[in-house]
N, C-alpha and C positions, 0 to 999 in steps of 0.2 A: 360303380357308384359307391361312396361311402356312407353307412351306416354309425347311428351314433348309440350306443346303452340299450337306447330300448326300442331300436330296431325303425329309429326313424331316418328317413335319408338324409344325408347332409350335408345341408349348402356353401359351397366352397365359398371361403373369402376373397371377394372381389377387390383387389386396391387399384383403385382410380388416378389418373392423372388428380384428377381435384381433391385426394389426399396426400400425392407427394404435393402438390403446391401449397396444401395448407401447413403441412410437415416444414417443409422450407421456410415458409413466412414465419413460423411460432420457433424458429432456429434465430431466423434474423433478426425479430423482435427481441428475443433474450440477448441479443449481442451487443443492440443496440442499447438498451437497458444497463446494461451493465456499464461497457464504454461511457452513458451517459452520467452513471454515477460517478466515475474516474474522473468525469471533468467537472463534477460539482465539487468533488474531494480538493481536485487542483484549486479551485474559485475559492473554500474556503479556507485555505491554508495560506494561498495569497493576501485574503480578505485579514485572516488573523496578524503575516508579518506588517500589512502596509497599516493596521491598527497599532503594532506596537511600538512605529515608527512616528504616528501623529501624536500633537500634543490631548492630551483628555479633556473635555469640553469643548475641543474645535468643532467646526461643523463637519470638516473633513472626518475627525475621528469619528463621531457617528453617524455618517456617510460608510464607511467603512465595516461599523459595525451592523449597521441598516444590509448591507451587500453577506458579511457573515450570517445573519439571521435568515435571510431569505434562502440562502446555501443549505444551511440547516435542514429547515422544513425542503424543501427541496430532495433533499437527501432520504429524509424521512416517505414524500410521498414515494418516490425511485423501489426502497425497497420492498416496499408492498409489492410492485410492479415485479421487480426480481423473484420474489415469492412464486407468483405468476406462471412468469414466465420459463425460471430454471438460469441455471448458468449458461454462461458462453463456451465455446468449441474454442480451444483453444492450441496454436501450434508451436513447436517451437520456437524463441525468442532468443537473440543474442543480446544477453543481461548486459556484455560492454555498452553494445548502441544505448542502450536505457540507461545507462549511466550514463554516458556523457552527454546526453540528452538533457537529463534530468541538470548537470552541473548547468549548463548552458540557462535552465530556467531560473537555477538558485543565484544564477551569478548577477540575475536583471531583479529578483526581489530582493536581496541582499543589502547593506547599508555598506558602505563605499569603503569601513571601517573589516569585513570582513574579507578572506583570500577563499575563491571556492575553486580546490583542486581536486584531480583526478588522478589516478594511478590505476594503469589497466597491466597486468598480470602476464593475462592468456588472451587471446581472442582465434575464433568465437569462443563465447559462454555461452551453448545451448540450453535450453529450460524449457518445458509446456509450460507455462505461466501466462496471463495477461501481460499484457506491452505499459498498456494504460493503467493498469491496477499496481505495478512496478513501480513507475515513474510515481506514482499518487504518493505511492507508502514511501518512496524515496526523500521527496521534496518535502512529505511530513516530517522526516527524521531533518533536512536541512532548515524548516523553520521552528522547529525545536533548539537546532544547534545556533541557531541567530540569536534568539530570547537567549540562550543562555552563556552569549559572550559580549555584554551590554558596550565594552569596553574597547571593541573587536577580536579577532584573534583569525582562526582558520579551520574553516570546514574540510575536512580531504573525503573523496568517496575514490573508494576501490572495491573491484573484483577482480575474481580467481577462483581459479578451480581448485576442491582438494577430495583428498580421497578419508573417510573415517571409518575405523578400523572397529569391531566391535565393542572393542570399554569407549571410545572416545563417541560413536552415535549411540550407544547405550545412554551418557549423561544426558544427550540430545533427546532420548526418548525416539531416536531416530533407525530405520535399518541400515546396518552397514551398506557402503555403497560409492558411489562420486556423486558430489554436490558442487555446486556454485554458493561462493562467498560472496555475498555483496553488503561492504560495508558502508556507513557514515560516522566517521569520527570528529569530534570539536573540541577545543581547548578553553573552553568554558569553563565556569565556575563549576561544575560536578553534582553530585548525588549527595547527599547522607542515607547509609544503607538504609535507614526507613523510609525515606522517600523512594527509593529504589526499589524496594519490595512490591511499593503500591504503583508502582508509575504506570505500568499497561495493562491495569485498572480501568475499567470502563468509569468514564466522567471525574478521574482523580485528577487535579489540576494543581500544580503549584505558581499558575500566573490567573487564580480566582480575582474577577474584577478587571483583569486588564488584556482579555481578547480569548481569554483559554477557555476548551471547552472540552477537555478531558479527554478526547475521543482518538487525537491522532495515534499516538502511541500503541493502544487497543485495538485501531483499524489496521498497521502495523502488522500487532501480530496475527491479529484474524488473518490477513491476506497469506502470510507465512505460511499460516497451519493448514487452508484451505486449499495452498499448490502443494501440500505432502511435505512440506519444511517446515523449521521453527525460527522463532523471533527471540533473539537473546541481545540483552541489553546490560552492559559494564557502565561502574562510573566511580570518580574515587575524588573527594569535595579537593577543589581548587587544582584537580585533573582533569578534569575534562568527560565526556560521556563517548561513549560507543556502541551503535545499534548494529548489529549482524545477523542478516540475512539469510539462514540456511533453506537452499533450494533446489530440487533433485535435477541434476543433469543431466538432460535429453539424449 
């Protein structure tokens, strides 16, 4: 028998069926939660292009933005829940499928004026990342690239795999290693480096008034940092923008 300090016996810890099943259930609830959020993020990025596509004052356009609002708050109660509950278990993901995935959604909220192509590299692109939280921050970066080619033009999303050598994940703030590249690039009207500074800026908007809500860019690179990668974002006025995805390779 074991004794404990001060000579009292001591009682082994019992784990019960009815801890691993509560253990399990408080796994599932986080996963679900989370997932849940991925698909408020999809509804409100939706919600934002099919607003920027109706005329202002229709009923449809604040129909639209009625469907954003409620996204929002939405999102807002979720992460308290996530709070809660912790994150998801998550396993490796082949970032290609989630790219073409993701083209496949851009190509149905798109205006008819824009080309949503894809360029795959390598396949697989293995990564421990969310599936759903991929696809979220993907399809933000293509309703970004919609608003900002009023005139049309061409969204491309690629991955690949590459390898960065100490000065090159040094600027990353990253360890040397293999990562996954997963881009979205547009031929858009572009940046001015001050707008560029501030863009994944939580609530910095430069479409204030007409559906923008500052937040995609931000969730972006949150998700980046939070799978061990960074979010880095190019743009050069009447160039075009490009978000890149650094994400550690499973």
């Amino acid at each position: 028998m074991a004794f404990d300090g001060f000579g009292t016996p001591r009682t082994p810890e019992v784990h019960t069926d009815a801890d691993a099943r509560l253990a399990a259930l408080h796994r599932q609830a986080g996963a679900l939660v989370h997932d849940f959020n991925n698909l408020l993020n999809v509804i409100l990025s939706a919600s934002e292009a099919l607003a920027a596509q109706l005329a202002e004052g229709s009923q449809a356009h604040e129909l639209a933005g009625v469907s954003q609002a409620a996204a929002e708050q939405g999102a807002q109660l979720v992460a308290r829940l996530m709070d809660l509950s912790g994150g998801p278990e998550t396993a490796a993901l082949d970032c290609a499928e989630a790219v073409a995935a993701t083209a496949r959604r851009a190509r149905l909220a798109a205006p008819r004026s824009i080309r949503v192509e894809v360029r795959l590299t390598d396949a697989p692109l293995l990564s421990a990342v969310d599936g759903a939280g991929l696809e979220s921050a993907l399809l933000n970066l293509c309703v970004n690239a919609s608003h900002a080619m009023p005139a049309g033009g061409t969204i491309m999303l690629t991955a690949q795999g590459q390898v960065l050598d100490a000065a090159a994940a040094g600027r990353l703030d990253l360890p040397a290693g293999r990562y996954i590249v997963v881009a979205v690039a547009d031929t858009g009207v572009g940046m001015s480096p001050q707008v560029l500074a501030q863009a994944t800026q939580p609530f910095f908007t430069t479409r204030a008034g007409r559906g923008g809500t500052g937040l995609g860019l931000s969730g972006v690179r949150d998700f980046a940092e939070a799978a061990g990668g960074r979010f880095v974002l190019t743009s050069r006025e009447g160039r075009g923008t490009t978000g890149r995805l650094y994400l550690p390779r499973a």
